[in-house]
VOLUM-901168 format. One line per 10 residues: number of its first residue (from 1); for each residue x, y, z of N, C-alpha, C, O. Coordinates in steps of 0.2 Angstrom, whole numbers, plus 5000, padded with zeros to 4 digits. Atoms other than C-alpha are relative to their C-alpha. Layout:
BEGIN
NUM	X Y Z X Y Z X Y Z X Y Z ~ ...
This chain:
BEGIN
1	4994 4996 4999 4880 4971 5062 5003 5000 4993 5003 4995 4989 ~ 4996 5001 5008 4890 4976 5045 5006 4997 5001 5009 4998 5007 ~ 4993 5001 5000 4905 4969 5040 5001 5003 4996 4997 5005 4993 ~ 4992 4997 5005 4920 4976 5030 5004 4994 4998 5007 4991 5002 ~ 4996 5005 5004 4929 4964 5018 5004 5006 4996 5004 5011 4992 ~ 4992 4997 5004 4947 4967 5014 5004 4996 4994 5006 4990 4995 ~ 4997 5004 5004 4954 4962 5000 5008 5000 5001 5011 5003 4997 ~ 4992 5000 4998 4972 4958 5007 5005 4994 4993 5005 4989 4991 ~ 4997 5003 5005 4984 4955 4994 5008 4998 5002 5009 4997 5008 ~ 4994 5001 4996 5003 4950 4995 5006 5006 4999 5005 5012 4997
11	4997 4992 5001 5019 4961 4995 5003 5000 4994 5006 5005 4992 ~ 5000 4998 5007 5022 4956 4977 4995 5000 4998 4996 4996 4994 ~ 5007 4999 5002 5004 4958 4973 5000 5006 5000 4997 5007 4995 ~ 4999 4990 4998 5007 4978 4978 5003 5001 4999 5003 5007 5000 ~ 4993 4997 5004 5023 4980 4972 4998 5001 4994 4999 5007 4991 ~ 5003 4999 5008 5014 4975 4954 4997 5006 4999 4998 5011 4996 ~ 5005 4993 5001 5000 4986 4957 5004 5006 4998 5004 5009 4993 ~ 4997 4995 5004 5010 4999 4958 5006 5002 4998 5008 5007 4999 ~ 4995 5001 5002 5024 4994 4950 5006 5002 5002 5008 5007 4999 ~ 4995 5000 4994 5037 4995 4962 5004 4994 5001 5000 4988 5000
21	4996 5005 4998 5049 4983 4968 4999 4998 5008 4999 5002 5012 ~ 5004 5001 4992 5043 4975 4984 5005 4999 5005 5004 4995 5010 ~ 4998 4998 4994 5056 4980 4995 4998 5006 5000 4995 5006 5005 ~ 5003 4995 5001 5051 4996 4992 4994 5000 5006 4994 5003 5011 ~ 5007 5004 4997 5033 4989 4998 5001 4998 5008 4998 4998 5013 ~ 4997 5001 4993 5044 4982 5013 5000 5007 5005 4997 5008 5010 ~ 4998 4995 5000 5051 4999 5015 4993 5004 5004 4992 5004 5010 ~ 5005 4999 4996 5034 5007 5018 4996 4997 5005 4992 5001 5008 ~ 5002 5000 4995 5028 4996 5029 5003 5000 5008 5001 5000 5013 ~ 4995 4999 4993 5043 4998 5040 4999 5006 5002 4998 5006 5008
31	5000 4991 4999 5041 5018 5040 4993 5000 5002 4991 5006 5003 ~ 5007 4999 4997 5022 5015 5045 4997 5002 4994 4991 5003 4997 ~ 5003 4996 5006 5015 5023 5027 4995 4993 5000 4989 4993 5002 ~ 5008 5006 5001 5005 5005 5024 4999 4996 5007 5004 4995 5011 ~ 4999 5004 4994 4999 4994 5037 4999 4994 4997 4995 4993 4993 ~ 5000 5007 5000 5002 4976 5036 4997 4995 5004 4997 4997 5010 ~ 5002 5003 4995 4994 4961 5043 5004 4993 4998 5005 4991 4992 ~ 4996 5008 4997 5004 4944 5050 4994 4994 4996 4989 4995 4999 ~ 5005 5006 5000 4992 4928 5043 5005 4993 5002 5010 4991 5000 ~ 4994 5005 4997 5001 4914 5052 5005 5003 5003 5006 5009 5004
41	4994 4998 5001 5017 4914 5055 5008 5003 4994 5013 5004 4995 ~ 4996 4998 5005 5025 4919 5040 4998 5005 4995 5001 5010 4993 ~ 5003 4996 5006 5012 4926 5028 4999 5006 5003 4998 5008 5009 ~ 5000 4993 5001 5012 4944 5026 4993 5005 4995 4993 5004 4989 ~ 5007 4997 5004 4996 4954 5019 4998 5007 5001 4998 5010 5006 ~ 5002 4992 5001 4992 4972 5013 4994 5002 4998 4996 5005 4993 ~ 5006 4997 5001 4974 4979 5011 5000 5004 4993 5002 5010 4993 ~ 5001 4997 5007 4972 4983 4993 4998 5008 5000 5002 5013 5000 ~ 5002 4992 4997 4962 5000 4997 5005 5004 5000 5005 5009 4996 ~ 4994 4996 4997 4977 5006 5006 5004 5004 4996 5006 5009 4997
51	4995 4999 5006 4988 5006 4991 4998 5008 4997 5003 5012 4996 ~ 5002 4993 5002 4979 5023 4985 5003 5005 5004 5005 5010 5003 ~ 4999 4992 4994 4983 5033 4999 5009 5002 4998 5011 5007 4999 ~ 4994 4998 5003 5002 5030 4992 5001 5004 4995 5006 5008 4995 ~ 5001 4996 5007 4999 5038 4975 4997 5007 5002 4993 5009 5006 ~ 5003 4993 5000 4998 5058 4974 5003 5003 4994 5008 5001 4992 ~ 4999 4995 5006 4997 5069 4960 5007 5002 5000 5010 5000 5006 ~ 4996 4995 5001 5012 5079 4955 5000 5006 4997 5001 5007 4991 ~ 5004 4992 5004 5007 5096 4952 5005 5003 4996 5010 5002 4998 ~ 4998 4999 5004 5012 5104 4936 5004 5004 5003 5005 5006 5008
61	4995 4993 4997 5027 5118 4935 4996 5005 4999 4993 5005 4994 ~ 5002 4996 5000 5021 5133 4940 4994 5000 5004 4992 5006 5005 ~ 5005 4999 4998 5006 5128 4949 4999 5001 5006 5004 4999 5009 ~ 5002 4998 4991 5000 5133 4967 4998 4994 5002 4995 4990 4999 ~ 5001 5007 4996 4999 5120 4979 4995 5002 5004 4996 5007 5007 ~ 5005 4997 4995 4981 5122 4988 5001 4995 5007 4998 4996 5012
């Protein structure tokens, strides 16, 4: 059977990455944009991966949005 290894990082560790303030990073795990996982009861964990899906282009002026 395969597995899948996640590289679960923290919510200042994903703040850095993408240079952001980690409420921010709070922020979208409350609004659902990243998902989060619980590790005990306190620790909190973000799937590195993930963090891409927040980043998008900003298309140039003038250009068509396809």
């Amino acid at each position: 059977m395969p597995t899948t290894t996640h590289q679960l990082i923290t919510i200042a560790e994903a703040a850095a990455l993408i240079r952001v303030h980690p409420r921010t990073v709070r922020r979208r795990i409350a609004e659902g944009s990243l998902t989060a996982y619980r590790v005990g009861p306190h620790l909190i964990r973000l799937d590195a991966d993930e963090l891409d899906a927040l980043l998008r282009p900003i298309p140039a002026a003038g250009a068509v949005a396809v």
